[in-house]
N, C-alpha and C positions, 0 to 999 in steps of 0.2 A: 154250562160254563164256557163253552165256544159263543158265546151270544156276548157283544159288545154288551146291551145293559144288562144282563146279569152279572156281567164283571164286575161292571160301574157300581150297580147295587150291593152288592160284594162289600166291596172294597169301601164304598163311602157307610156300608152300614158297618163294616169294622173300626172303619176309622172313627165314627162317632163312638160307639162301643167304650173300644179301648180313652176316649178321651171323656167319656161319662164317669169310667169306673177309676181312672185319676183324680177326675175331680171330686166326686163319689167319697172317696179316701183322703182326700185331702180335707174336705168338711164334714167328716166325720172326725179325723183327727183336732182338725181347731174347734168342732164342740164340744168335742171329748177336755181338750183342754181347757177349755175357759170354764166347763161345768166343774174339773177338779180344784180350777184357783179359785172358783167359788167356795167349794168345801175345804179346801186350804184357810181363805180367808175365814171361815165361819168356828171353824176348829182352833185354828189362831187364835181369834177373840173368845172365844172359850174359856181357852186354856189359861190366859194371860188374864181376864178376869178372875179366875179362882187363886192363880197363882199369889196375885194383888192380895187379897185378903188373907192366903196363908202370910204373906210377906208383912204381914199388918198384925199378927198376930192371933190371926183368927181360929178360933177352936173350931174342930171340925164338924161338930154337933150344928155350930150357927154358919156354915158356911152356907151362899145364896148362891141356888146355881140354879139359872133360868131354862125350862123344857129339860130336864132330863131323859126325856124318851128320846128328842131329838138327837140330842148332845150327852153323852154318858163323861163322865170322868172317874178317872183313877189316878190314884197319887203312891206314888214309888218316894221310898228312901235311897238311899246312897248307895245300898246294896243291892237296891232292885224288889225290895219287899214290898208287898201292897200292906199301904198304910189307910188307905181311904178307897173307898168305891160309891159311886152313885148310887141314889136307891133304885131297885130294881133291876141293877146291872149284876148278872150271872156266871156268864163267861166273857172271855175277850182274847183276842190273839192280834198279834203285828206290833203291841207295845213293848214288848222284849223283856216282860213283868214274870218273877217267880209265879206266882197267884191271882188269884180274886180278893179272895177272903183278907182281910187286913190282919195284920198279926194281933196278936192279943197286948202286947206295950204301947199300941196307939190305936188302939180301937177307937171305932166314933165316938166322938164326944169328949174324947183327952184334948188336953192342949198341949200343943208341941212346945219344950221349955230346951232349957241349952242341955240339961241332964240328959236330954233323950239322942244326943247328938256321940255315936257311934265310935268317931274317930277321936275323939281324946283331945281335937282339935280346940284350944284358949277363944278367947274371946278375940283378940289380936293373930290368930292363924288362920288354917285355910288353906283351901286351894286357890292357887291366886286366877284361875279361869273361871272361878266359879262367881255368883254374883255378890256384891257383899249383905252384911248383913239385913235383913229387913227392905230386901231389894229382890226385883225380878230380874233375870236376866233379858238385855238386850238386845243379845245376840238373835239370828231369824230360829226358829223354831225346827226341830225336827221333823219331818212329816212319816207317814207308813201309811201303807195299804192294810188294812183286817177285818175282822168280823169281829160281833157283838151281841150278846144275846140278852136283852131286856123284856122282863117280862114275859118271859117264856117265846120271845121271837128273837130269832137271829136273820141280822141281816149285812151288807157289807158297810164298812166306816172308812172314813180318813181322816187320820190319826196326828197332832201336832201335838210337840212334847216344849215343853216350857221349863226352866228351872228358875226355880224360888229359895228365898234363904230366909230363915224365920229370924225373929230378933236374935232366939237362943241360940244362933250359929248354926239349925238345922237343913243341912238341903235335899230340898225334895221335887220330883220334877212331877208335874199335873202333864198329864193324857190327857185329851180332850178329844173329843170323836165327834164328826159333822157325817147324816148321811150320805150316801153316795145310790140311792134308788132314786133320785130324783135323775140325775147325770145319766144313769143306765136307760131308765126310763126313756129319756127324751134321743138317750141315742138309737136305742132299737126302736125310737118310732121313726125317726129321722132314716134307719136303714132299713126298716119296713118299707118306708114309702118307696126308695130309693128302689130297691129290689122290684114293687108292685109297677113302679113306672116307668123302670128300664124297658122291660121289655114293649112295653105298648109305646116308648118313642123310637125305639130302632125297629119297630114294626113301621112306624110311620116315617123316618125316615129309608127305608129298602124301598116302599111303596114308592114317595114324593120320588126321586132317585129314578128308581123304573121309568115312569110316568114322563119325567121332565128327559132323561134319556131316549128315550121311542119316539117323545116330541121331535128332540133334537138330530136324532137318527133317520128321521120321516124323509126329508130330501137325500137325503145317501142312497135310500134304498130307491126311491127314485131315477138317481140318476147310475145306479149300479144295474135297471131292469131295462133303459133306454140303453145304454152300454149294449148289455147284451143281444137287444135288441136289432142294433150296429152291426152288433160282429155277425149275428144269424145275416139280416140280410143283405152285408155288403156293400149297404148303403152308404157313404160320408159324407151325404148331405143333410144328414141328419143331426141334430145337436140335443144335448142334455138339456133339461129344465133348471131354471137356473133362480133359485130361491130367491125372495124382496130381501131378505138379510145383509146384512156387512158383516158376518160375521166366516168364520173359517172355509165353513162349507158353502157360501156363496162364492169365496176364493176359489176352490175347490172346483165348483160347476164350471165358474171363467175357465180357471186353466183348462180345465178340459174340452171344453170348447176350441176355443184356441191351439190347441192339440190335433184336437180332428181337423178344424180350420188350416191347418200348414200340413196335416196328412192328407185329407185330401188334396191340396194342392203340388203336393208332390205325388203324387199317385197320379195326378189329371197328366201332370210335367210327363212320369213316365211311362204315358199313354201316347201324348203326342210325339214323343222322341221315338218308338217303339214305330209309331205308322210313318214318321217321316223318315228314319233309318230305311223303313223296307222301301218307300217309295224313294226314295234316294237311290237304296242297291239295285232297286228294280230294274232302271233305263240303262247303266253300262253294264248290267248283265247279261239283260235282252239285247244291246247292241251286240257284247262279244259272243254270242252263242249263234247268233243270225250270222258273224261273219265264220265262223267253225263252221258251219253247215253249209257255206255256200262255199268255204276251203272244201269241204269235204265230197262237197258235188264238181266242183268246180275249182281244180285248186290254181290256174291262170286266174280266176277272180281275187283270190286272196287279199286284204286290203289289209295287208301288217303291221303297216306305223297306223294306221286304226286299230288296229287291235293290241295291241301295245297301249296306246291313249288312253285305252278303258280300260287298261289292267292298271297303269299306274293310278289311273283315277281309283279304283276299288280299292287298290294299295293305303293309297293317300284318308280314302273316306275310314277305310278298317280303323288305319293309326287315331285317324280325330276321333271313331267312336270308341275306341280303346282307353285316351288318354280321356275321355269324357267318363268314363268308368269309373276308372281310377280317380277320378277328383271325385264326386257323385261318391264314392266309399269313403271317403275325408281321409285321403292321401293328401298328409305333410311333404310340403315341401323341403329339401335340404337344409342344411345350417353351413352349407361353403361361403366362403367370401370371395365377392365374385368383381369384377370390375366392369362396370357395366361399358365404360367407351372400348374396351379390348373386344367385347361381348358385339356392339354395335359393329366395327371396324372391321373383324372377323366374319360376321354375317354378309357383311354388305360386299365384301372380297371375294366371297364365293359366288354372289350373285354373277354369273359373266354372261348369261344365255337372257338377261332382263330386256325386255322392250324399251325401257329408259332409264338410263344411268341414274344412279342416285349419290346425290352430294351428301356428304356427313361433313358437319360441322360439331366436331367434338376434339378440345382442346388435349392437346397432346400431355402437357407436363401435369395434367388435372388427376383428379383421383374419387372417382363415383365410384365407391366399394359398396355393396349389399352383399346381405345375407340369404341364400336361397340355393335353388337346384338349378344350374347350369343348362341343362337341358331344355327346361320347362320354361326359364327364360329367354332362350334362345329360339323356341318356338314362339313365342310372345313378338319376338322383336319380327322374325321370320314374316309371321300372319299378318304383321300391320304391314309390311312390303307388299307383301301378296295382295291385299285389299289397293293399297297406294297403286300396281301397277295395272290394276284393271278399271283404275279410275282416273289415272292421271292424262294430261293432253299432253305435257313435254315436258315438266320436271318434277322431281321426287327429291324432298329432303328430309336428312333424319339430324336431328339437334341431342344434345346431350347438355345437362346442364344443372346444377346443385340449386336446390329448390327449398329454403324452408329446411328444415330438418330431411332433406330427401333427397333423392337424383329423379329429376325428369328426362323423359326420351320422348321427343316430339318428332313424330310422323308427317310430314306434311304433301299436298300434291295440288296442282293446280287445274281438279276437275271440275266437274258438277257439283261438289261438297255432297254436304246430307242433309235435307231440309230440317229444321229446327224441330217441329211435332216428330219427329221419325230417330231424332237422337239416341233415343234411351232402347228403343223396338228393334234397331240392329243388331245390340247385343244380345236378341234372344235366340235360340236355337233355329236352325235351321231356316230363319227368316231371310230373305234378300229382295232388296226393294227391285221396284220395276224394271228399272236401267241397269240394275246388276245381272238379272235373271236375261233381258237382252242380249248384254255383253258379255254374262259368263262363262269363262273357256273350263269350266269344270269345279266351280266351286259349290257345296254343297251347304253353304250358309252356316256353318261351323266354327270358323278360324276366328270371328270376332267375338265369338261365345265361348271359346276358348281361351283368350286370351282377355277379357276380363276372370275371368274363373281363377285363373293361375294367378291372373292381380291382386284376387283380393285373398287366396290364401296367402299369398306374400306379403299382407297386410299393408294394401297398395291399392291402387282407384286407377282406373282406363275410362277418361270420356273422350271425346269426340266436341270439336270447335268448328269456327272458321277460320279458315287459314289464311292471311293474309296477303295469296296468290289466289284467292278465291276458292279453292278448294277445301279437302275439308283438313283438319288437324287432329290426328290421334295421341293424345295425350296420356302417358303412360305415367305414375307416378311412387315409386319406389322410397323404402324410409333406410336413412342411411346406415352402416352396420356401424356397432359401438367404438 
């Protein structure tokens, strides 16, 4: 029962099952029924032929009743007395008859006259539901379910009761009897069959079921055995088999693919971040530990605003791989409203130790409000300075400005810029182009990967242009709070 296709088998051989033995019941009931209006109708006309000829005056010596084996009748008076019986009819039940035997005042072969009529009822009386004189009634017929036993066999009947009214004001009602083995017959063969072929189609259905399930199961287990495959040897260059289908489990193979495809590729990420951390920590470790040693041999050598340099540096690289953490675990940003020219005007106020003054151009009476963590953007605006003042020749500007459903903050400096192929490669981790790694007084290729990171969880975009002083233009873009 733990096995996908014997579930499947299961459950579609139940379901067929139960929707056989519905429909099973249901065509046995409409044969069952049409085989009774048969005998309904046969017993009808029966009844209502004999009744015609009592109604006609017919003695019952000459009455003409066609197959009496098939069709028995009995003829009641008013009372309920059997006044007539088929020949060879014996017993009978379900006509609601005193008897068999006819009484001895209308034995066979008497003719019924108005004398013989019980109630005292005129030629002019009566009951008035009853039919008139010399008439059958027209009303539908009674029907019953009974037995009957002619000729020394019984067997089952259905039974329609007629009422007749003879000239002489007599009324009398004809029973007439149609078999009912014919109807029985064809339905115990009909639920013979049913019964013998039940079981040999939900056998063939469990089977076809299995069969087309194991088919369909056939790539899962495939790609459940290369899976494991995976995890044994660590490998994530590895990919699933991925069926010619379009159907679920071709989906199925993709995504997975696609899966391992972005796991390994984050896995590769946090391999390379991993050796360029350490090679990163490596050089102002070795630097400050070379100068403690040579403190320590030598403490006239001491070289302390170098050894200070490398500790802020460690300081500074700890924080970038900290807050790289922290994003990297999908660290949400704030929900403060924050104003971003305050934000600008603020940063750029504190800068007073910068190698070149930076102009802001952000209107005063203006209002760039976002939604976000204060911090995270104030490290954003921070690192595009920091990059600006290790590239620029002699001016650094930072613009503010409503953009489109947004606030832009443009960075600008009048360096070398960043060649056009190399745009998108600065923002990767610990990358820094040639001229940077020349010029740089301690950056570890971080700050621009940091600060797209924080961009796009603030659901925001950081490229990189040419700036119309020729250098390059850091393009920050922010969407504005509601």
């Amino acid at each position: 029962m733990r096995s996908v296709r014997a579930r499947a088998a299961i459950g579609a051989t139940l379901v067929v099952a139960v929707a056989l033995v519905a429909a099973g019941l249901a065509v046995l009931s409409v044969l069952r029924t049409n085989l009774i209006d048969q005998a309904d109708l046969q017993a009808e006309v029966a009844a209502r032929e004999v009744a015609g000829q009592l109604a006609l005056d017919t003695a019952y010596a000459d009455l003409d009743l066609d197959d009496e084996e098939d069709h028995p009748v009995q003829v009641t008076d008013e009372e309920g007395r059997v006044v007539f019986v088929s020949k060879g009819l014996r017993a009978v039940s379900g006509t609601a008859s005193a008897g068999v035997s006819p009484v001895p005042s209308a034995s066979a072969g008497a003719t019924p006259s108005p004398g013989d009529d019980d109630d005292g009822d005129d030629d002019d009386g009566g009951d008035s539901a009853r039919p008139a004189r010399g008439e059958v009634s027209s009303d539908d017929p009674d029907f019953s379910d009974g037995t009957a036993t002619v000729d020394g066999k019984q067997a089952d009947y259905r039974f329609a009761a007629v009422e007749a009214t003879t000239p002489a004001g007599l009324t009398l009602t004809v029973h007439a009897g149609a078999p009912l083995a014919a109807e029985q017959e064809a339905v115990n063969t009909v639920r013979g069959a049913m019964l013998t072929g039940l079981p040999l189609l939900l056998a063939v259905v469990a089977g076809v079921t299995w069969l087309v399930t194991r088919r369909a199961l056939r790539p899962v287990e495939g790609i459940r055995r290369e899976m494991a495959a995976i995890t044994a040897s660590e490998d994530l260059a590895r990919r699933v088999p991925e069926p010619d289908s379009r159907d679920e489990i071709a989906a199925l193979a993709r995504t997975t693919n696609e899966t391992l495809t972005v796991l390994e590729a984050s896995v590769e990420r946090q391999r390379r971040f991993v050796a360029d951390a350490s090679h990163e920590l490596r050089s102002p470790i070795a630097s400050l530990r070379t100068q403690l040693e040579v403190a320590e041999a030598h403490p006239e050598l001491l070289d302390l605003p170098g050894a200070v340099a490398d500790t802020v540096r460690l300081q500074v690289l700890a924080a970038d791989l900290l807050l790289l953490a922290r994003l990297d675990a999908g660290e949400k940003p704030g929900a403060a409203r924050l104003e971003v020219g305050a934000l600008v005007r603020e940063e750029v106020s504190q800068r007073t130790g910068d190698r070149i003054p930076v102009t802001v151009e952000v209107a005063e009476d203006a209002a760039y409000e976002v939604n976000g963590s204060r911090g995270q953007l104030v490290r954003v605006i921070g690192n595009l300075l920091d990059n600006a003042q290790r590239h620029a020749a002699h001016r650094i500007t930072v613009q503010a400005a409503l953009d489109g459903g947004g606030v832009r903050v443009e960075v600008r400096d009048d360096g070398a810029g960043v060649p056009e192929d190399e745009r998108e490669r600065i923002f990767e981790r610990f990358v820094r182009l040639d001229d940077a790694r020349s010029r740089d007084d301690g950056g570890a290729g971080l700050g621009l990967a940091i600060a797209r990171d924080v961009a796009t969880r603030h659901g925001g975009t950081l490229t990189v242009h040419r700036a119309p002083e020729g250098g390059a233009a850091f393009r920050l873009w922010l969407p504005r709070a509601a």
